[in-house]
matplotlib code that plots the C-alpha trace (Angstrom):
import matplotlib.pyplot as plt

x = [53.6, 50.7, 51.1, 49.7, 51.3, 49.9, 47.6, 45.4, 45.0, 41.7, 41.5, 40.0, 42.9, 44.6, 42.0, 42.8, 46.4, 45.8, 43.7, 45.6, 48.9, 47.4, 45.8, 48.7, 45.8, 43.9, 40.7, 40.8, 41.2, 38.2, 35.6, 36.8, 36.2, 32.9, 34.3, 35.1, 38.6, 38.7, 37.7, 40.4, 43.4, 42.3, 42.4, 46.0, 46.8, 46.0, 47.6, 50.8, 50.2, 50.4, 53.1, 55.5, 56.6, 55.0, 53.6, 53.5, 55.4, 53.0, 54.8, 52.0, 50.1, 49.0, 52.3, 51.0, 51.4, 54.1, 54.6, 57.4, 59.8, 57.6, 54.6, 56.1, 56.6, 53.6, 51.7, 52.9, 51.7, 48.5, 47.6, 48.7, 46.3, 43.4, 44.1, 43.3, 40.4, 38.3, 39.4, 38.0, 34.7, 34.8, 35.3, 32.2, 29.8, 30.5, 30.2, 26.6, 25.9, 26.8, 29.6, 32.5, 33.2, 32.3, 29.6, 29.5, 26.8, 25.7, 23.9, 23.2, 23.7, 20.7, 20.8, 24.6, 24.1, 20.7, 20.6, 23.6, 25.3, 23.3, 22.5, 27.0, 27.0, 24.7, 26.2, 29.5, 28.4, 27.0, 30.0, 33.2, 34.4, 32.4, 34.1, 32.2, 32.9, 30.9, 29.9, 27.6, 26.0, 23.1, 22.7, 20.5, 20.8, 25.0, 23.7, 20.9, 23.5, 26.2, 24.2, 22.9, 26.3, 27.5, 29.7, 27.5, 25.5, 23.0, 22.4, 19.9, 17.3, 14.2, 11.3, 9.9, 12.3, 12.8, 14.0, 13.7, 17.1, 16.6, 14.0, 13.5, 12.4, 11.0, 11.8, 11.0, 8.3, 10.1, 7.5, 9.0, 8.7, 9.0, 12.2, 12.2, 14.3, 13.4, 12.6, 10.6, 8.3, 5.7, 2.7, 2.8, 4.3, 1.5, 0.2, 0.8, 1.9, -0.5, 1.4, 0.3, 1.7, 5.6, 4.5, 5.2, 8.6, 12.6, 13.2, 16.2, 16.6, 18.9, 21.2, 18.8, 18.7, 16.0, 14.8, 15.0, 12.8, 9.9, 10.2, 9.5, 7.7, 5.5, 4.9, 4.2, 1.3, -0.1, 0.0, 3.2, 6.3, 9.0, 11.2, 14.6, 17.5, 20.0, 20.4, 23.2, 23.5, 24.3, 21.8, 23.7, 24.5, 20.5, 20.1, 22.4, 21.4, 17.8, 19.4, 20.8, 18.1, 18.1, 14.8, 13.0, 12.7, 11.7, 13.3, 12.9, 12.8, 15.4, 18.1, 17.5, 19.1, 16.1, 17.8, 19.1, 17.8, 18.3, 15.3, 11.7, 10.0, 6.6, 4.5, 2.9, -0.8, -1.8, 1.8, 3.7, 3.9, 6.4, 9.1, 9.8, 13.6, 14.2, 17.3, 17.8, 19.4, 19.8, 16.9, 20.0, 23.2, 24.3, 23.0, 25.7, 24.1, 25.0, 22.6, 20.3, 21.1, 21.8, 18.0, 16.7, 18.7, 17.8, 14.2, 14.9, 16.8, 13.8, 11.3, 12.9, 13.9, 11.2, 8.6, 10.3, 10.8, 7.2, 6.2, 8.0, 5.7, 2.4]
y = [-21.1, -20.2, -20.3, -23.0, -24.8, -28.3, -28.8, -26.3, -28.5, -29.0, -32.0, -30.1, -29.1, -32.3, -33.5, -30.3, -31.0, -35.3, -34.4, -31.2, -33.9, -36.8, -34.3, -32.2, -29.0, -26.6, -27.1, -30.8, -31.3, -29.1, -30.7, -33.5, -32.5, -30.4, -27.3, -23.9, -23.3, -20.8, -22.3, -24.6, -22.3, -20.5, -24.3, -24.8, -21.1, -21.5, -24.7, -23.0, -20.2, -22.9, -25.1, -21.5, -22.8, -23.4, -27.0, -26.4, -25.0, -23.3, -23.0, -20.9, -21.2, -25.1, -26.5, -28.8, -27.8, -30.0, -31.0, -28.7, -31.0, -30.0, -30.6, -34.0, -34.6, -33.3, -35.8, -38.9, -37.8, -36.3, -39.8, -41.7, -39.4, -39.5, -43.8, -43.9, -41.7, -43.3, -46.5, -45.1, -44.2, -48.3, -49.2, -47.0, -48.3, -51.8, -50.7, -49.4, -52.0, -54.8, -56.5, -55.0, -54.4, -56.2, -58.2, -59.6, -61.8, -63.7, -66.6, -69.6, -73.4, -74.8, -71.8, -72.2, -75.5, -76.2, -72.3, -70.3, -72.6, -72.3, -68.7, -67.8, -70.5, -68.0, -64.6, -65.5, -67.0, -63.1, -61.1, -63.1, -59.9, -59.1, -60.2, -62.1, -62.5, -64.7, -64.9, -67.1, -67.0, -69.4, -66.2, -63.9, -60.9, -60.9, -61.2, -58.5, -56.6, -56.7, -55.6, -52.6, -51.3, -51.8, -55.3, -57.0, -55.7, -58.1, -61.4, -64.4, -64.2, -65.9, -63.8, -60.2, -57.1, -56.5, -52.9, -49.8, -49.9, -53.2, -54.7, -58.2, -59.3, -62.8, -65.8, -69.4, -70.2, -73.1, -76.4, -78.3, -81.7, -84.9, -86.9, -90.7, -93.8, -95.4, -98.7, -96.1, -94.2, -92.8, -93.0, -95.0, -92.9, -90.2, -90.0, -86.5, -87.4, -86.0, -83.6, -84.9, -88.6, -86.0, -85.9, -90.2, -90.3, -89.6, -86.2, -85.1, -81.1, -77.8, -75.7, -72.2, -70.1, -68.6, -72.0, -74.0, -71.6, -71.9, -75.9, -75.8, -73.0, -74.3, -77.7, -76.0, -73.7, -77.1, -78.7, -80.9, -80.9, -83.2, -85.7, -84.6, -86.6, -84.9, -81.3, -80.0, -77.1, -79.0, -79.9, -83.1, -84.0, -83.7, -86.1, -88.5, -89.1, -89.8, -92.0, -94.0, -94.8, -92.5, -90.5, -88.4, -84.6, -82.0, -79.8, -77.1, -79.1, -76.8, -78.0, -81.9, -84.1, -85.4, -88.3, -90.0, -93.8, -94.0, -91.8, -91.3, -87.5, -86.7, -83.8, -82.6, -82.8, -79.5, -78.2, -76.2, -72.3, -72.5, -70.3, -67.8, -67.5, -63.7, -61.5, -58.4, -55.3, -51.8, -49.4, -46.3, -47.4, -46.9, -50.4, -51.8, -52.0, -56.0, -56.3, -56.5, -58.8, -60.8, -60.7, -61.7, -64.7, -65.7, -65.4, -67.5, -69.8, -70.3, -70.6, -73.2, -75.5, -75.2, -76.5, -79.2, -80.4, -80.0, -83.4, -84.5, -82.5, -84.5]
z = [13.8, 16.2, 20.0, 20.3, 17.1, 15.6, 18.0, 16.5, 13.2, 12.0, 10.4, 7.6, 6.5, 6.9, 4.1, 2.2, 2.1, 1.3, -1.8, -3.3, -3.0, -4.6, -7.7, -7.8, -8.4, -6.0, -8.4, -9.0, -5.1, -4.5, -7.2, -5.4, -1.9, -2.7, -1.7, -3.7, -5.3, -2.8, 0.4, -0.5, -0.5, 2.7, 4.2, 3.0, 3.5, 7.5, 7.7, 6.4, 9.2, 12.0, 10.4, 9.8, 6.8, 2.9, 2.5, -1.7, -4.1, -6.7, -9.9, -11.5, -14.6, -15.9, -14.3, -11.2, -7.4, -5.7, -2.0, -0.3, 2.2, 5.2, 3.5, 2.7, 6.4, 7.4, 4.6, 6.6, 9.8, 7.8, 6.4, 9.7, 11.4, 8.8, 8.5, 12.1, 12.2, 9.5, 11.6, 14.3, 12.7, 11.3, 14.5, 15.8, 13.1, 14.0, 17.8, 17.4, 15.1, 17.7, 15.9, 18.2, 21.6, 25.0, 26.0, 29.9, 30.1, 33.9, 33.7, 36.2, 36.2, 34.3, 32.1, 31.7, 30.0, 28.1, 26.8, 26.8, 24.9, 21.7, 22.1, 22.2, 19.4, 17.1, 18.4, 17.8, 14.3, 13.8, 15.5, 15.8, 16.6, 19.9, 23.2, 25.6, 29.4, 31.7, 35.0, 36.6, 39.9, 42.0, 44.0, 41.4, 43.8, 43.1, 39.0, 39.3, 41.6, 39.0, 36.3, 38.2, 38.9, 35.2, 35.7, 33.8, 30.7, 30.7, 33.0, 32.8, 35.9, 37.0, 37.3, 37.3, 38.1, 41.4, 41.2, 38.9, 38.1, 35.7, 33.8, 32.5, 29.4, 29.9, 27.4, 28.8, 31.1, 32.8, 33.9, 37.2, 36.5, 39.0, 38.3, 40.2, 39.4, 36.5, 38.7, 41.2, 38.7, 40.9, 38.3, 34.8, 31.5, 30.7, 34.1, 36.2, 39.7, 42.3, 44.4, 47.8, 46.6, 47.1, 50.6, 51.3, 49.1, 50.5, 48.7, 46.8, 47.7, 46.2, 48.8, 48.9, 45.8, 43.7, 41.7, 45.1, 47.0, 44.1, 44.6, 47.7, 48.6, 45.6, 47.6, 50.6, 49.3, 48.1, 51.8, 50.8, 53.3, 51.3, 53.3, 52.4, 52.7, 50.5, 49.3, 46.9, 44.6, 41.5, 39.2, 37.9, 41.3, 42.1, 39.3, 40.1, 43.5, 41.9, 39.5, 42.0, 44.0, 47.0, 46.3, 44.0, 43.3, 41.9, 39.2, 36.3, 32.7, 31.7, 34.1, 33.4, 31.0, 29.9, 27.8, 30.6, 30.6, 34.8, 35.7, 34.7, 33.9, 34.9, 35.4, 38.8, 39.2, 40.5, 38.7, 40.8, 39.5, 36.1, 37.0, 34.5, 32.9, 31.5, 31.1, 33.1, 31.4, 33.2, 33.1, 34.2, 32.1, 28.4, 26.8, 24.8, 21.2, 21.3, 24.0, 21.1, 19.3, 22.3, 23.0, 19.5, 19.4, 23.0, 22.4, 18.8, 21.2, 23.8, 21.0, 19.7, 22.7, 25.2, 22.8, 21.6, 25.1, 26.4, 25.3, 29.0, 31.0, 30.6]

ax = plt.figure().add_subplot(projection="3d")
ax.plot(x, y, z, "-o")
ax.set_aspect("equal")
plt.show()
């Protein structure tokens, strides 16, 4: 044995000594392996040098090549070894195809439940075998921060990158929309609310965060200062209070239920800028291959569901 004894295997070798056991011959092994008759022996020839001992017994002549005890022993360690290996290279293949490994994906509220939903039901349709984490955020700078440093691979955000170290791929332009009691409905069904008319009405507000500051920084550019009376940071809660009576708002389509009979949808007459809802993946980080497919169904996803729901708008 060398100095530095098994750990100097090639698995080469390992291959040499599989195949020359299961055909029993030096020459069928190397047809087999696409090697010379030659280059075979010298394989099992320097695997015997670091083992010390003689892994075959060669009998001579037509009489087949047998396993010596410690080349038995060494072939259940050579197969175990080999097993795991071409599990590892499975394992790779379905890596960089996107069917295995991790996927953390941020996301935020409306996102969370009018998108998301459908886009994990069609992943995990495609890769049952990827794991996905979630995390999700109404500050976008903890999302966009996360998937910077590598916590996240991929998060939903509203609007253009911010920094070099991500870049967004944009999928929905996102209409706000007027919401008001059913009873209160500011203008009959296919009318646009003028935006002034959001000036005169008690006003249904969000806590700060990224979709609250283009509300209202959208009503202020167009001279409008709402009366609130209530702000929250949940978008059902945001709807109920309009459902009950208390006032009106404004919100993204996206994070409505739109088939709730207790309020009334209209469009805004000059409309408010639509905000834009992308994903942010690092521009500095390995991209896990998933991140992919991720994409191509979330842009299928958005296709589908932003249409269908523009009909509420005007």
């Amino acid at each position: 044995m060398t100095a530095n004894g098994l750990p100097e295997l090639d698995l080469r070798v390992l291959v040499a000594l599989r195949a020359v056991a299961e055909l029993r011959s030096f020459g069928r092994a190397a047809e087999q392996l696409g090697y010379t008759q030659s280059a075979i022996s010298q394989q099992i020839a320097a695997l015997e040098r670091i083992v010390g001992e003689p892994v075959f017994d060669r009998p001579g002549g037509p009489k087949p090549v047998v396993l010596t005890r410690a080349g038995e022993l060494l072939l259940v360690h050579a197969n175990a070894i080999l097993d795991r290996v071409r599990a590892a290279e499975a394992d790779l293949a379905s890596y960089r195809a996107g069917r295995l490994g991790r996927l953390a994906i941020g996301t935020f509220q409306s996102v969370s439940v009018r998108i998301l939903p459908e886009v994990l039901r069609r992943l995990r349709a495609e890769r049952p075998d990827l794991e996905i984490t979630l995390l999700e955020s109404d500050d976008q700078d903890d999302l966009v921060n996360a998937v910077s440093s590598g916590e996240l691979d991929l998060s939903f955000v509203i609007g253009p990158a911010t920094a070099d170290d991500h870049e967004v791929t944009a999928f929905a332009d996102d209409p706000f929309v007027v919401i008001s009691p059913v009873d209160q409905a500011l203008v009959p069904e296919g009318e646009l609310v003028p935006v002034e008319l959001l000036a005169t009405v008690p006003f249904i507000g969000q806590t700060p965060n990224a979709c609250a500051l283009l509300i209202e920084g959208g009503l202020f550019h167009a001279g409008v200062e709402p009366k609130v009376v209530f702000r929250t940071g949940d978008n059902s809660a945001v709807q109920a209070m309009v459902r009950s009576g208390m006032g009106h708002s404004v919100m993204p389509l996206l994070a409505l239920d739109v088939d709730d009979p207790g309020v009334v949808i209209r469009g805004i007459d000059p409309p408010i800028p639509y905000r834009t809802i992308g994903v942010a993946v690092p521009t500095r980080r390995h991209r896990a291959p998933a991140v992919g497919a991720f994409l191509e169904i979330t842009e299928a996803v958005c296709s589908d569901l932003v249409p269908a729901l523009g009909h509420l708008v005007t």
